[in-house]
C-alpha positions in Angstrom: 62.5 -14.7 175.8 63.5 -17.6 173.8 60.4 -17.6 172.1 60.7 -13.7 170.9 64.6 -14.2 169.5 63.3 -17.2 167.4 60.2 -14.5 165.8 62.7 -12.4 165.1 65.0 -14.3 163.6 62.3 -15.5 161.2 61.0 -12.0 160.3 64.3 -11.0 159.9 65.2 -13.8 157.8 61.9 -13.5 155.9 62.5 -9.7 155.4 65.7 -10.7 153.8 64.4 -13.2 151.5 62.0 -10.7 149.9 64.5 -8.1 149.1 66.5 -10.8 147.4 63.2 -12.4 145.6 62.9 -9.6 143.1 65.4 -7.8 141.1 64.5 -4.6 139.2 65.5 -3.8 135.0 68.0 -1.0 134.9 68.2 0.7 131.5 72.0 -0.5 130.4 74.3 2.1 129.8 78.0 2.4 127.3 81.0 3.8 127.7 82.4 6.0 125.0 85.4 8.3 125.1 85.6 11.6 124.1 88.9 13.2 122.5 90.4 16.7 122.6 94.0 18.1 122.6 94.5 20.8 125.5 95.4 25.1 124.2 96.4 27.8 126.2 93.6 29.2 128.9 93.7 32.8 126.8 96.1 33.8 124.1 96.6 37.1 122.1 97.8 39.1 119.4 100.2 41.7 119.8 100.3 44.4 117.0 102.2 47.8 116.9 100.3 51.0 117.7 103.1 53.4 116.7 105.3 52.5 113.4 109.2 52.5 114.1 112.5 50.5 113.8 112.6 47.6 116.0 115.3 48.7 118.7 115.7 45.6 120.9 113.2 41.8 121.4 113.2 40.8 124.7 112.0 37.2 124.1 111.7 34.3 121.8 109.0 31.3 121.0 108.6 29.3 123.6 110.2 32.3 126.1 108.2 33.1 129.5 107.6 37.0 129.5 109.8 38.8 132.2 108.4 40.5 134.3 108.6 43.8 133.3 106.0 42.2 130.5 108.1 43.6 127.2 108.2 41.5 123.8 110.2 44.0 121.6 110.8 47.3 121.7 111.2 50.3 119.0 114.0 52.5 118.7 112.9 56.0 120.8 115.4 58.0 119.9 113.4 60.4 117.7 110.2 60.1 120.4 113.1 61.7 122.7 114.3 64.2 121.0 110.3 65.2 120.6 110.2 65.3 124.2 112.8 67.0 125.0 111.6 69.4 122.4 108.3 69.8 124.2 109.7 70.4 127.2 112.2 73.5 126.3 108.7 75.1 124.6 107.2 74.6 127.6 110.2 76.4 130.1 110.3 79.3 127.6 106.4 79.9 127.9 107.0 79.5 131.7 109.2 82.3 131.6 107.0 84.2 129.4 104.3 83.9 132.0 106.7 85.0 134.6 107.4 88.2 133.0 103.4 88.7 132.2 102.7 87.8 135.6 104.9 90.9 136.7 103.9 93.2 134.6 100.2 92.7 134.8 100.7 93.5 138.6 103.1 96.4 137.7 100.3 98.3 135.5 97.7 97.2 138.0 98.9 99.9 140.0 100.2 102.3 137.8 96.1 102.1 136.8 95.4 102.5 139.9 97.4 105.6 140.6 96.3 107.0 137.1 100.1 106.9 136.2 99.7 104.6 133.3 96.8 104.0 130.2 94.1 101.1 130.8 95.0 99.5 127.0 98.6 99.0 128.4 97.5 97.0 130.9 94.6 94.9 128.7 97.5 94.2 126.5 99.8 93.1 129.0 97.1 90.3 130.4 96.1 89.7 126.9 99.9 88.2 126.5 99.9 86.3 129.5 96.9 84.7 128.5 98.6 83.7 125.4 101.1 82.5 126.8 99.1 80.6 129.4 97.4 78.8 126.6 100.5 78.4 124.5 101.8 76.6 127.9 99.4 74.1 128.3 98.7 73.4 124.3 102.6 72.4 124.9 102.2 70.3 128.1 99.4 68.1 126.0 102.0 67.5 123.3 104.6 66.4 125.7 102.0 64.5 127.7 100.6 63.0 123.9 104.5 62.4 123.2 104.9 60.8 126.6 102.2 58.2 126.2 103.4 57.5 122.1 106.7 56.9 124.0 105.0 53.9 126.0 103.6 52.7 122.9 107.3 51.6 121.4 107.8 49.3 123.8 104.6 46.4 122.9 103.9 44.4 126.0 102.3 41.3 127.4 100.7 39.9 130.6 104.0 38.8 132.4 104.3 34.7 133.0 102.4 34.1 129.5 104.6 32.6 126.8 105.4 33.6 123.0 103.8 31.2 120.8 105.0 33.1 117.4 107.6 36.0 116.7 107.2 37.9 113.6 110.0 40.3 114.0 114.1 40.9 114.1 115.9 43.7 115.9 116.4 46.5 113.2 113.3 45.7 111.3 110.9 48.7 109.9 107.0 48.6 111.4 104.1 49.8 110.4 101.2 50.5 112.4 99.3 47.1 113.0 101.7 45.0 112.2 101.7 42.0 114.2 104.6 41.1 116.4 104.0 38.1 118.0 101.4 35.7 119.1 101.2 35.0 123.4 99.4 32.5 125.3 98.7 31.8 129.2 99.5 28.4 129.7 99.5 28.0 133.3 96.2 26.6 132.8 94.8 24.6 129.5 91.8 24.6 128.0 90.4 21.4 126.5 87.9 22.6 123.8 85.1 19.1 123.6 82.2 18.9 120.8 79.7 17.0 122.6 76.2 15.8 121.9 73.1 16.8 123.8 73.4 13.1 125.8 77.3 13.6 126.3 77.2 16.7 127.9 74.0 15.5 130.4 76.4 13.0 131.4 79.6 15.2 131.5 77.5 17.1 133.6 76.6 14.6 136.3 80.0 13.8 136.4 81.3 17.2 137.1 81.5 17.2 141.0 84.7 14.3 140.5 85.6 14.7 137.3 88.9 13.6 136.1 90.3 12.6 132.2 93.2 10.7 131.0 96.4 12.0 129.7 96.8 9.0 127.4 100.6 10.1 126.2 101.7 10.3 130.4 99.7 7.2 131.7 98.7 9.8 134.2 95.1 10.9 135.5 94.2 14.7 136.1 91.2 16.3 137.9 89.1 18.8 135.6 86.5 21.0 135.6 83.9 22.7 133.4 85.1 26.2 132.5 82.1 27.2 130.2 79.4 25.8 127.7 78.3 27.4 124.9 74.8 28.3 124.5 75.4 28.1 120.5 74.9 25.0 119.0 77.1 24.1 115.6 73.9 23.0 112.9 76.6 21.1 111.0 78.1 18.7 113.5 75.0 18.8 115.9 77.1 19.0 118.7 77.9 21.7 121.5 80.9 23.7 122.5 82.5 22.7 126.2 85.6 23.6 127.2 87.2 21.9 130.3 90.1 23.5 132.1 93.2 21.7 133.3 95.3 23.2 136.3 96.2 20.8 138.9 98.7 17.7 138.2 99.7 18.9 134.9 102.5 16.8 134.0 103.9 19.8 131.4 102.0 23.0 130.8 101.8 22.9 126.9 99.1 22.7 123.9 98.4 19.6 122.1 98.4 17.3 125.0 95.5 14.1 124.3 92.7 14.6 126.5 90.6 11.5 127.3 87.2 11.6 129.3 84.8 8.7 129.7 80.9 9.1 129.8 78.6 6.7 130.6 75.9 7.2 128.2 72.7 4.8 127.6 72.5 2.8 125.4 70.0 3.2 122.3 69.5 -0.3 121.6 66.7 -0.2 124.6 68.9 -2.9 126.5 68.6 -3.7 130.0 71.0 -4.9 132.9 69.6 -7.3 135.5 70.8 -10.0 137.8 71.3 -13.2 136.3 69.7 -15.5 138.4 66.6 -14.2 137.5 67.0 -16.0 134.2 65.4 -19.3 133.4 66.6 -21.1 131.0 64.1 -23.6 128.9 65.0 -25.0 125.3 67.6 -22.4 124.3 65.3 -19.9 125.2 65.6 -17.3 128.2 62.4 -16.7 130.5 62.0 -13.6 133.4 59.0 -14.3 135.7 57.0 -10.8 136.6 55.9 -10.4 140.1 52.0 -11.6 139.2 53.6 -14.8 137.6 53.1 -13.8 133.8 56.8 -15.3 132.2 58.5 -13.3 129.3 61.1 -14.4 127.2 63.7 -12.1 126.3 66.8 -12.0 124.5 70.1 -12.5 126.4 73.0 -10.4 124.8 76.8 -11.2 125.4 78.1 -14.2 128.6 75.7 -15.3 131.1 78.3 -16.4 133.6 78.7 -12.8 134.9 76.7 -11.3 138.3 74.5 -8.9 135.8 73.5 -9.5 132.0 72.2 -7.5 129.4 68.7 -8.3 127.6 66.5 -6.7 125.5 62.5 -7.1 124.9 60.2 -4.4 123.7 57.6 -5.2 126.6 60.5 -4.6 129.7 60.4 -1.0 131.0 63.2 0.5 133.3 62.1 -1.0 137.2 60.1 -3.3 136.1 60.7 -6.3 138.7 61.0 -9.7 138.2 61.7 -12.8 140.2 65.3 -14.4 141.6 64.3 -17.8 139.7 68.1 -19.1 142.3 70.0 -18.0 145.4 
């Protein structure tokens, strides 16, 4: 028994030595930091579909829409008196149709007893018909009337806020003019330009991503909301918006967005432990695993754990020996 703990202490011991005699070349990465300033998740125009005299605003930049959703309304009292309107034309025909009605039935059997002339009777439905039509041709007006009526009052999603006002109570608008401007802000968006190798790492990183509200000293999670399949010829970059809706410290535009991405570097540098180096006349040797030795160039401190080098023969995993414990 003695004997088989003491063969497995050295295989085990031996086992660990060769993990630890190699090290492999791992292409060295950089860490930049990409900027954008946070907007309202959607955001709208409101414009006036009916013209009018503006009769009461409800709200003013930087207001949360009540609920009931209205930014201004125009005066209805003309719209009203429209309605109203409608409506009498409409109980007049109604008694119109009344009488019709009646007398239809009346001649109906006076026809039918041969006590009265057919004609009398065509004409008599021929005026109830009229009237009929005249009835609903009214009823679409007031219904047409009803629904302009809606329109004087310009709404928007409740909970969104007013990022501009363009009108005062007793002002004169025209159809299309522009009201006010609202946004959602419960949520931001933080609009990114980012190059083809920024976005591959964004990318890996979206599972835990999280960015840097610089002005609060505070970190947020984040996620990817969409990417744009267009690609901007000028700035050779792509379109990503990221979307901001937990541990918001204020729900505003214009707050500094930080995220860091780990990109590689293009210099074709390499990190790898540093006591593979060996160190002969100023110059810096790595030792391949069939012996052959290749100097390389040792960039930055040599006192850390892992160094960067570069050579144009190293390829990432290549391994080479631990030249010191």
């Amino acid at each position: 028994m003695k004997i088989l703990s003491t063969v497995l202490f050295i295989l085990i011991s031996w086992s660990v030595y060769a993990e630890n005699t190699w090290t492999i070349a791992l292409p060295s990465h950089r860490q930049v930091t990409v900027t954008g300033f946070s907007r309202a998740r959607h955001s709208m125009i409101l414009s006036t579909e009916v013209d009018g005299k503006v009769g009461r605003v409800f709200a003013d930049v930087g207001d949360i829409i009540p609920e009931h959703g209205k930014v201004t309304c125009l005066d209805e009292t003309f719209i009203k008196i429209d309605i109203d309107s409608a409506k009498n034309e409409i109980a007049q025909y109604q008694i119109d149709i009344h009488y019709f009605k009646k007398q239809v039935e009346r001649y109906q059997k006076l026809v039918g007893k041969k006590s009265a002339a057919i004609s009398q009777l065509d004409d008599f439905e021929r005026q109830l018909g009229n009237a009929q039509r005249q009835a609903q041709l009214k009823k679409l007006k007031k219904y047409n009337l009803q629904e302009k009526q809606k329109r004087h009052c310009i709404k928007s999603p409740a909970g969104w806020r007013i990022i501009e006002r363009n009108v005062e109570s007793g002002q004169w608008l025209d159809i299309g003019t522009h009201v006010a401007k609202v946004g959602d802000y419960s949520k931001l968006l933080v609009p990114l330009a980012l190059s083809v190798q920024e976005l591959q790492a964004l990318k890996k990183k979206q599972h835990n991503l999280a960015v840097w509200l610089s002005e609060y000293n505070q970190e947020i999670p984040a996620t990817i909301e969409r990417i744009s399949p267009a690609f901007d010829e000028n700035s050779r970059k792509i379109q990503v918006d990221l979307l901001l809706d937990k541990k918001l410290p204020v729900h505003r535009g214009g707050l500094r967005v930080e995220v860091k991405l780990d990109l590689p570097d293009p210099s074709g540098t390499f990190l790898i432990s540093a006591n593979a180096l060996d160190k002969r006349f100023e110059e810096v040797w790595l030792e391949r695993k069939n012996g052959q030795p290749l100097r390389v160039e040792l960039l930055g401190n040599a006192e850390s754990s892992q160094v960067r080098i570069t050579s144009p023969e190293i390829k990432p995993g290549d391994q080479f020996k631990i030249m010191r414990p």
